[in-house]
C-alpha positions in Angstrom: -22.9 -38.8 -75.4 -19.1 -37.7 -75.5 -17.3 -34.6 -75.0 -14.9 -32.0 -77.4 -11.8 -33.8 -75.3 -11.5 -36.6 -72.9 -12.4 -36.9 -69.8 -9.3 -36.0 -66.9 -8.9 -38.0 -63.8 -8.3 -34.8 -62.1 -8.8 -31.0 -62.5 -5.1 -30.8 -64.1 -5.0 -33.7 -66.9 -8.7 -31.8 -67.8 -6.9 -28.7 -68.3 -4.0 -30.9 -69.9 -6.9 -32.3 -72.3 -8.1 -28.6 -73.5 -5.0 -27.6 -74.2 -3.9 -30.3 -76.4 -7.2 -29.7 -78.0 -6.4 -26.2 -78.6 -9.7 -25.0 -76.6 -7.1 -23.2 -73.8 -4.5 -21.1 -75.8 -3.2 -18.5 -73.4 -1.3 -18.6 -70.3 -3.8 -16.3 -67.9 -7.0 -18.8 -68.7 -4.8 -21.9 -68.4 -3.3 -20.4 -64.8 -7.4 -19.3 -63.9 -8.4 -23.3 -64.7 -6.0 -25.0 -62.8 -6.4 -22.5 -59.8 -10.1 -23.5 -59.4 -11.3 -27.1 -59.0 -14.1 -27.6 -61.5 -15.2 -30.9 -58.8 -16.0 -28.1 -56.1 -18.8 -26.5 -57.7 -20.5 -29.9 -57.8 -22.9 -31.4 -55.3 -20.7 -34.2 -53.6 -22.8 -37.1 -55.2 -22.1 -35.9 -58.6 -18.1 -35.0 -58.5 -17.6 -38.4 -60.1 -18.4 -36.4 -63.2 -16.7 -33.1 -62.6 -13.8 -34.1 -65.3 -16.3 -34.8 -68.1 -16.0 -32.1 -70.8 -19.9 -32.5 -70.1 -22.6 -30.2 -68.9 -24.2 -30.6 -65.9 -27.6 -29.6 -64.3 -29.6 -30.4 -61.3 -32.5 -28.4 -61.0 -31.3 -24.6 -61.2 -28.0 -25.2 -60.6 -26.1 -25.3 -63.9 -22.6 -26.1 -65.2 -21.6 -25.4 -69.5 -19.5 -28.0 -70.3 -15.7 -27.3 -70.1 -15.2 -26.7 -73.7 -17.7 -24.1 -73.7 -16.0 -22.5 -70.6 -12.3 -22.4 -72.6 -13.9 -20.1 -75.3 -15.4 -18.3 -73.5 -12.6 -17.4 -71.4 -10.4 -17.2 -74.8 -12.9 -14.8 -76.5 -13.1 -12.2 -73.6 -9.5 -11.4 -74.1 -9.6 -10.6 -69.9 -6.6 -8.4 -68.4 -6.5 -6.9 -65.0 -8.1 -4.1 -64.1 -11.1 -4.8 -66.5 -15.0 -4.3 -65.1 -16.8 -7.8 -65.9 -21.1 -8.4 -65.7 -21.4 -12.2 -65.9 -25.2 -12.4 -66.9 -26.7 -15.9 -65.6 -23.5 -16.2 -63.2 -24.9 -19.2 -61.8 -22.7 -21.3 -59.7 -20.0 -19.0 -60.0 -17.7 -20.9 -61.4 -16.9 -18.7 -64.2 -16.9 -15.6 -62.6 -14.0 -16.6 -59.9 -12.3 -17.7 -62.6 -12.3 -14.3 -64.0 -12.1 -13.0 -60.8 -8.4 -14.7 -60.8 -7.3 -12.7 -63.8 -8.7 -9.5 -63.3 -7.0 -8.7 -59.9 -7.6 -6.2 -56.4 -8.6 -3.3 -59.0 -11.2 -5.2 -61.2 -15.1 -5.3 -61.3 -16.2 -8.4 -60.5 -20.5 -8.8 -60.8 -23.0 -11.5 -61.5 -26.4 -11.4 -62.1 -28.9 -14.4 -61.7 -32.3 -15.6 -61.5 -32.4 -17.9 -58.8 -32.0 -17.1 -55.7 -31.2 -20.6 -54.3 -28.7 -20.6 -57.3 -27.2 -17.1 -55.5 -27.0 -19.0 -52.3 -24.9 -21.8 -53.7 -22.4 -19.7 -55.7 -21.8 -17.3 -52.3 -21.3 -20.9 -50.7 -18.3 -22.0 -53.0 -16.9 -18.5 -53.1 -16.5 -18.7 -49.5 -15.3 -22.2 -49.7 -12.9 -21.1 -52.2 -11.7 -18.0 -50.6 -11.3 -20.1 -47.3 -9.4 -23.2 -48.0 -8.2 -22.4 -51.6 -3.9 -21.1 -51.8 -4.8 -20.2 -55.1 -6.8 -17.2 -53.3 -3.4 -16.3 -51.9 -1.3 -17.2 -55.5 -3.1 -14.4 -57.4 -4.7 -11.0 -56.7 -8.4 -12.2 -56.5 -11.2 -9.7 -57.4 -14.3 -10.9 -55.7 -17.2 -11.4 -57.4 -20.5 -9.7 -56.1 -24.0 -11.5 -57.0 -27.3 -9.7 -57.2 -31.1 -11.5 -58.0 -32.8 -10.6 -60.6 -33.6 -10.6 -64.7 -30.6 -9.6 -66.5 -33.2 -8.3 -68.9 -34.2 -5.8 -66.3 -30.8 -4.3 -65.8 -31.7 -0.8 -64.9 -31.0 1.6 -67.8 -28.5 4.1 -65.6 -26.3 1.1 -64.6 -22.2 1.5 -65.7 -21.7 -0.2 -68.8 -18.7 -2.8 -68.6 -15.5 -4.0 -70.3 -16.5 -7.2 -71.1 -20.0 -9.0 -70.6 -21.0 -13.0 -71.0 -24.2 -13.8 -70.8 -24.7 -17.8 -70.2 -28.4 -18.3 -71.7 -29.4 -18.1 -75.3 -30.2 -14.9 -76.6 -32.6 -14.1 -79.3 -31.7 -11.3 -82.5 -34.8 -8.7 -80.4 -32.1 -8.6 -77.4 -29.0 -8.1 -78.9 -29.1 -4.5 -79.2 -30.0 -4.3 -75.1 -27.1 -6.7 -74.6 -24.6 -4.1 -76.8 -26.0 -1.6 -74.3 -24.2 -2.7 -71.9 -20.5 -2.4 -73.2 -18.3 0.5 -73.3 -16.9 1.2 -76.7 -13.4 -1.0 -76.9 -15.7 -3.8 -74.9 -16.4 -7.4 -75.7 -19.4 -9.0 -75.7 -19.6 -12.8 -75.7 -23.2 -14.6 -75.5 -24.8 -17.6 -77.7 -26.8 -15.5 -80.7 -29.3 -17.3 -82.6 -27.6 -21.1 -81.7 -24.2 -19.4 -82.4 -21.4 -18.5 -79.6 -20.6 -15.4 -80.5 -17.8 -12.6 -79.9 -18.8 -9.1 -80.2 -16.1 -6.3 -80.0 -17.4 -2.6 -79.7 -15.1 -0.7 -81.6 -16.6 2.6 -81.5 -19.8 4.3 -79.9 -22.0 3.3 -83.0 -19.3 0.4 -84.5 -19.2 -3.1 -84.0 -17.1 -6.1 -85.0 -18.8 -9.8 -84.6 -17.4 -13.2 -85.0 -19.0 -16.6 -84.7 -16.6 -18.6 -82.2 -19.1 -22.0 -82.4 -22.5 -23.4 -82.7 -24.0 -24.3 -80.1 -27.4 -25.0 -78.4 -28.6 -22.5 -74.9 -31.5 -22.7 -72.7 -32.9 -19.4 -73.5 -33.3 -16.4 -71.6 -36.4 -16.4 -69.4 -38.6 -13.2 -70.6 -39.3 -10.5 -67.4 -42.3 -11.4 -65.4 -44.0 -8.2 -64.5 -45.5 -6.9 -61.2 -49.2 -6.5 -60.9 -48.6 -2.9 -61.5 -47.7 -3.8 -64.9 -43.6 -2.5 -63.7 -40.7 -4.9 -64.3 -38.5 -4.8 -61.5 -35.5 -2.8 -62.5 -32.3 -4.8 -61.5 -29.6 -2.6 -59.6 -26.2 -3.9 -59.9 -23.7 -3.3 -57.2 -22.1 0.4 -56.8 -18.5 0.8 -57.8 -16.7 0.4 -54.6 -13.6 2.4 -53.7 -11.3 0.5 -51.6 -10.3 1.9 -48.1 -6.4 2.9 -47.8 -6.2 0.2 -45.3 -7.2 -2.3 -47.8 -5.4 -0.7 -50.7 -2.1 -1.4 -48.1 -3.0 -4.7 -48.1 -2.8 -5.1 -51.4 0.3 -3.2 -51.7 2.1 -5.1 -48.9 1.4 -8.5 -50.6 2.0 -7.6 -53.5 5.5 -7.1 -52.3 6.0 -10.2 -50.4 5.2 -12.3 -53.3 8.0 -10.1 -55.0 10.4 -10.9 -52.5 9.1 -15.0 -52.7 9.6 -14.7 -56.4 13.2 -13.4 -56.2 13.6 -16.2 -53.6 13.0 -19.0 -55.1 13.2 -18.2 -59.1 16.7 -20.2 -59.1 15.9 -23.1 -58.0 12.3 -23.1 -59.4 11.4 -20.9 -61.6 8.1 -19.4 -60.1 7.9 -20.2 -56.7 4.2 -19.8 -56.5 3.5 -22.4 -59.4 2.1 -25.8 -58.2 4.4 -28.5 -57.9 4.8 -30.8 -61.1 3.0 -34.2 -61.0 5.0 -37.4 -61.3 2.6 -39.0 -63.6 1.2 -38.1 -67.1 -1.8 -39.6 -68.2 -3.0 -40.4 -71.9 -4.6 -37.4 -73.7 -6.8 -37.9 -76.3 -6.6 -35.2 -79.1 -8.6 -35.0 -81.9 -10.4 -32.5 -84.4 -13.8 -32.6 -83.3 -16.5 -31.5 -85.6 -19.7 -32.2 -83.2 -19.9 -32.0 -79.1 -23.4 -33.8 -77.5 -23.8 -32.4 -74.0 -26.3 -32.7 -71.3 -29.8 -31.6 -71.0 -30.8 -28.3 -72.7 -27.5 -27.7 -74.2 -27.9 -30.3 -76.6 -25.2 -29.8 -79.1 -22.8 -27.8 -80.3 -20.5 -28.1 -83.8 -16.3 -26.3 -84.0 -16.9 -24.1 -87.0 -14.0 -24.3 -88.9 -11.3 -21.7 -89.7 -8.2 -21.9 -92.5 -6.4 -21.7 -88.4 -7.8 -24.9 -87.8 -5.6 -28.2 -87.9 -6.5 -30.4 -91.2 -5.6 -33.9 -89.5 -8.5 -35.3 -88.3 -6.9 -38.5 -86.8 -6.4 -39.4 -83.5 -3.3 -38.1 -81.5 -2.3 -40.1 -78.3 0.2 -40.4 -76.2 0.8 -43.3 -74.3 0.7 -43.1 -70.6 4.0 -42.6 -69.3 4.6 -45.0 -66.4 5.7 -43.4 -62.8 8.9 -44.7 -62.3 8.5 -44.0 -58.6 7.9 -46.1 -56.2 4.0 -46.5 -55.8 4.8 -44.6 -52.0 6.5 -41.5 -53.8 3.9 -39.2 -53.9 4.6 -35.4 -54.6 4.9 -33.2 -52.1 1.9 -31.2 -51.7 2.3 -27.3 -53.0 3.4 -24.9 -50.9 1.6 -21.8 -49.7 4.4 -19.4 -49.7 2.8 -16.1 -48.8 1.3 -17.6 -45.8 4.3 -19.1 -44.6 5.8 -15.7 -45.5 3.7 -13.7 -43.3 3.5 -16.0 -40.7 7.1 -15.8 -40.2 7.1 -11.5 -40.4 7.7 -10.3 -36.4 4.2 -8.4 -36.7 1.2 -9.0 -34.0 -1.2 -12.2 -34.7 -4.1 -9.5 -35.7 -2.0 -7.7 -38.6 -1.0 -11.0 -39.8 -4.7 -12.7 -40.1 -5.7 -9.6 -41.6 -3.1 -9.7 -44.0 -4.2 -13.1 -45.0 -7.9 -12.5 -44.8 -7.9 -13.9 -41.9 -7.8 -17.1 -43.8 -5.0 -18.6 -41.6 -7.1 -17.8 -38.7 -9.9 -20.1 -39.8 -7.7 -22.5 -40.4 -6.2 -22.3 -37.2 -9.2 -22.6 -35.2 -10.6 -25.8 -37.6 -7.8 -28.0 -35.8 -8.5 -28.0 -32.9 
């Protein structure tokens, strides 16, 4: 079985390895990979695997390959402020990704089918909201799960901005799955073995493109009560953030402000991670089949006049750390929390200006 790129030694040289095979194209979706560490939404005893462009299931919990991830993330055109529904959320990998890009004044839900599947994702989104500084590098719009049959969405539900659904969907349910978006929307879901983008362009007009062929468990049909009912999904209400929060917000918005004016002469982007020493060898290559795991069995690039007509294989040799093997880079700094930490301001406005993030961490070291 292989993979649309090669496999990373880490997090960063898989990103590295999607990008030089054109699968992450913009900056917010590169920035929304690196900030989350594929490894951590993997049961410990198969992280060994995390950096395969590979699927990965153990019973209902379910990882797409990262490939599949990329475009999708490429397709839904995200910017901040959007309302997302992530249909088959699963771990919620994808949706904190999102999450990243969207920002404090987003909508942010997931809908899934397992409930143990609900209780793992809420356990690495507090993991990751915890002990993550990428929670404190970007304006982070929670995702919110619910149980349920996204095919039971009740009918007076808002419609979104952009929708995914992460199970294969058959030609009956597309027009429900339309339903969903407001006009200017994008839909992305597999259609009949096809990834496929779908761009409402009007209340009654629709623009669809075929991104890549692929092969989805499919959606698991409603099972109905004994009364013959489905059980109408209710998605979360549209919160409206306190002032206190929205303050919050406000006042770290401007610290980072102030870190960024700080620190952009001597680096640039002072809340950017710190360069590694070492690059390893990336694979590149045109890749007109992907195998992957389990029930996503396969999946083909179709091609484009965009696409690059060289179908040899572009490496580049390691390059060698001309360190010594001690010289190890300095680990990233958290600049906003240092920030706050430093303000003259009582513990209690500080910790809640971090989430009370530092607190936690804090009380884990002793």
């Amino acid at each position: 079985m292989g993979g649309a790129v090669s496999a990373g030694e880490d997090n960063d040289e898989l990103i590295d390895n999607l990008k030089e095979a054109q699968y992450i194209r913009t900056e917010l979706v590169e920035q929304a990979f690196r900030a989350i560490d594929r490894a951590d939404y993997y049961l410990e005893e198969f992280k060994e695997n995390a950096y395969k462009d590979l699927a990965w299931k153990h019973g209902n919990i379910h990882l797409s390959a990262p490939c599949i991830y990329s475009e999708v993330m490429e397709a839904l055109d995200l910017q901040p402020g959007l309302s997302f529904l992530n249909l088959g959320s699963g771990t919620g990998y994808l949706s904190s990704m999102v999450g990243l890009i969207l920002g404090p004044f987003g909508v942010n839900h997931g809908v899934e089918l397992h409930s143990d599947v609900i209780e793992y994702a809420k356990q690495k989104l507090d993991f990751f909201i915890r002990t993550s500084d990428s929670f404190d590098k970007f304006d982070f719009c929670e995702p919110s799960f619910v149980t349920g049959n996204c095919l039971e969405i009740s009918p007076d539900c808002s419609q979104y901005d952009r929708v995914y659904c992460g199970a294969g969907v058959q030609k009956e349910h597309e027009e429900y799955m339309k339903s969903l978006l407001k006009v200017g929307g994008i839909l992305v879901m597999p259609l009949e073995e096809k990834l496929t983008k779908i761009t409402r362009t009007g209340p009654s007009a629709w623009e669809t493109k075929k991104i890549l062929a692929v092969s989805f468990a499919p959606l698991i049909q409603p099972c109905h009560s004994e009364s013959g009912k489905s059980r109408l999904v209710q998605l979360p209400p549209l919160a409206v953030r306190s002032l206190q929060d929205l303050a919050r917000i406000a006042i770290r918005g401007t610290i980072k402000k102030v870190i960024r004016q700080e620190t952009v002469s001597s680096s640039g982007n002072g809340l950017k991670n710190t360069p590694r020493a070492k690059r390893r060898r990336v694979r590149r290559r045109r890749m007109e089949t992907i195998v992957f795991l389990d029930k996503e069995v396969f999946a083909s690039r179709i091609s484009s006049p965009s696409d690059d007509n060289s179908c040899e294989d572009l490496e580049e040799e390691r390059e060698e750390d001309r360190a010594p093997p001690e010289s190890k880079p300095a680990p990233p700094v958290n600049f906003l929390r240092e920030k706050v930490l430093s303000l003259p301001l009582p513990d209690p406005l500080k910790y809640y200006l971090l989430y009370y993030r530092e607190k936690q961490v804090l009380h884990s070291r002793f």
